[in-house]
LOSE-313386 format. One record per residue (C-alpha): x, y, z. Coordinates in steps of 0.25 Angstrom, whole numbers, plus 5000, padded with zeros to 4 digits. Example, Ala and Ser with C-alpha at 12.3 -4.5 7.8 and 13.67 -1.06 7.14 Angstrom:
<rs>
504949825031;505549965029;
</rs>
This chain:
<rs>
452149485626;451849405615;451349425603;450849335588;450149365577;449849285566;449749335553;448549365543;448349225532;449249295522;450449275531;450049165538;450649055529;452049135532;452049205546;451949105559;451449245568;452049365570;452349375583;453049475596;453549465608;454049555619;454549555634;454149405635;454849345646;455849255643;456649135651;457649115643;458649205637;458649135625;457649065617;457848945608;457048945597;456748805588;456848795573;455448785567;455648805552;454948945552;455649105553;455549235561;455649375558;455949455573;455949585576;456649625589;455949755593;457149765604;458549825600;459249695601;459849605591;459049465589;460149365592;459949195588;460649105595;461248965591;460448865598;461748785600;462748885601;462049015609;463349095608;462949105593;461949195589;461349255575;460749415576;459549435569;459549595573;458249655576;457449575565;458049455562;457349325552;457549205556;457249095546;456648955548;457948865557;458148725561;458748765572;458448825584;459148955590;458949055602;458649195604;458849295615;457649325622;457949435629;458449515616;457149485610;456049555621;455249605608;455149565595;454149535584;454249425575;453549355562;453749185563;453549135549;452849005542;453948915537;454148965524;453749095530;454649215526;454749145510;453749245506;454449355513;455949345510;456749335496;457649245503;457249095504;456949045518;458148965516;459149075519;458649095533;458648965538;459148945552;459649085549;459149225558;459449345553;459049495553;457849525544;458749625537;459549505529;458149505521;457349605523;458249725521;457949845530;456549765535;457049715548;457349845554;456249925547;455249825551;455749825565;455549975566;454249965562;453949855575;454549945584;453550065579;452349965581;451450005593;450849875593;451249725590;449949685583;450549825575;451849735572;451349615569;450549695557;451949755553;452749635552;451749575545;451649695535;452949695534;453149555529;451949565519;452649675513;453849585511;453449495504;454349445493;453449325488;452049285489;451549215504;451649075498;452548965498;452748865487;451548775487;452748665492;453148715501;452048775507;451548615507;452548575513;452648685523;451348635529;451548475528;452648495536;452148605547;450948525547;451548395552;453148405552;453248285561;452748195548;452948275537;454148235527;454848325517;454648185508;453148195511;452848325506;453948315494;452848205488;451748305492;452248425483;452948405470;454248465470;455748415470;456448385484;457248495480;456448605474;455548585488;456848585497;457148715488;455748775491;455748725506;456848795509;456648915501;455248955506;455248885520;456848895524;457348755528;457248615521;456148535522;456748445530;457348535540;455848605540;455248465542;456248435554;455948585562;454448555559;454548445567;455448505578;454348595580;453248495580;453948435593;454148565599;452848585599;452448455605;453348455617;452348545628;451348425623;452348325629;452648385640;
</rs>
């Protein structure tokens, strides 16, 4: 069973979908996961610890607990798919979680951890709520409660870096981080300050998994 739900207008600028899943078979034990500039909260409604692994080095793993946030990477990594038969999630907008957190994207990036780092007492409490749901249409209305009532700032980005967020999702394989610098105003190093402040990663890191993922999604066409 699987699941999406994409949020009402006021979020969608932030949230990707929330989305579930349970009891899906799978073929692999593990999953690899590629980078794509964005992050993820994920409940696991089982009683197992949420382990990521290195990509290159599988006997290295990070545990995110039962709820764990993982911020916008450059790198790909693997979960256990067998440890994760059911669990909800919320994928994020680049830039998504800015409004959200205190903390600047920047400190999450290519980093997973459980939600408790920085929402103290959340993770456990909001996952007690999931599990009390009758309904997963129920759930999805909880997480997205939950993040409205969270909210730290207001759901906008700098007007930059909001630019520059679509020039780039838009049309990664030409966009330049030069080209949009002409188009907005500000100092190389205020903008690299914003960029990584609000949407995680450099803009030239962001450019390059933007374009990573363009040619992922063009390979079934090739094949």
């Amino acid at each position: 069973m699987h699941r999406l739900y994409i949020p009402a207008s006021s979020l969608a600028a932030f949230i990707r979908c929330f989305w579930y899943s349970e009891g899906a078979p799978q073929p692999h034990a593990r999953e690899r996961l590629m980078p794509n500039g964005e992050a993820s909260i994920v409940f696991n409604l089982r009683d197992e610890e949420m382990r990521l692994y290195d990509a290159d080095h599988p006997e290295r793993y990070t545990s995110c607990g039962l709820a764990g946030l993982t911020g916008p990477r450059t790198d790909c990594f693997a979960i256990d798919t067998a440890s994760e038969d059911r669990v909800i999630g919320i994928q994020f907008q680049p830039g998504g979680t800015f409004p959200f957190f205190r903390e600047p994207a920047c400190e999450v990036a290519n980093l997973s951890v459980p939600l408790e780092v920085f929402w103290r007492g959340a993770g456990g409490e909001i996952r007690e709520q999931l599990l009390a749901t009758e309904s997963v249409d129920a759930m999805f209305a909880l997480l997205e409660c939950n993040l409205l009532a969270r909210l730290v700032r207001p759901l906008e980005l700098h007007p930059a870096i909001q630019f520059a967020r679509a020039h780039i999702c838009r049309a990664p394989q030409v966009a330049t981080v030069s080209g949009v610098m002409d188009r907005i105003g500000l100092s190389q190093r205020r903008f690299i300050e914003l960029f990584r402040d609000q949407i995680g990663l450099t803009p030239k890191a962001f450019c390059r998994v933007r374009r990573f993922q363009r040619i992922l999604e063009a390979v079934p066409s090739q094949e």
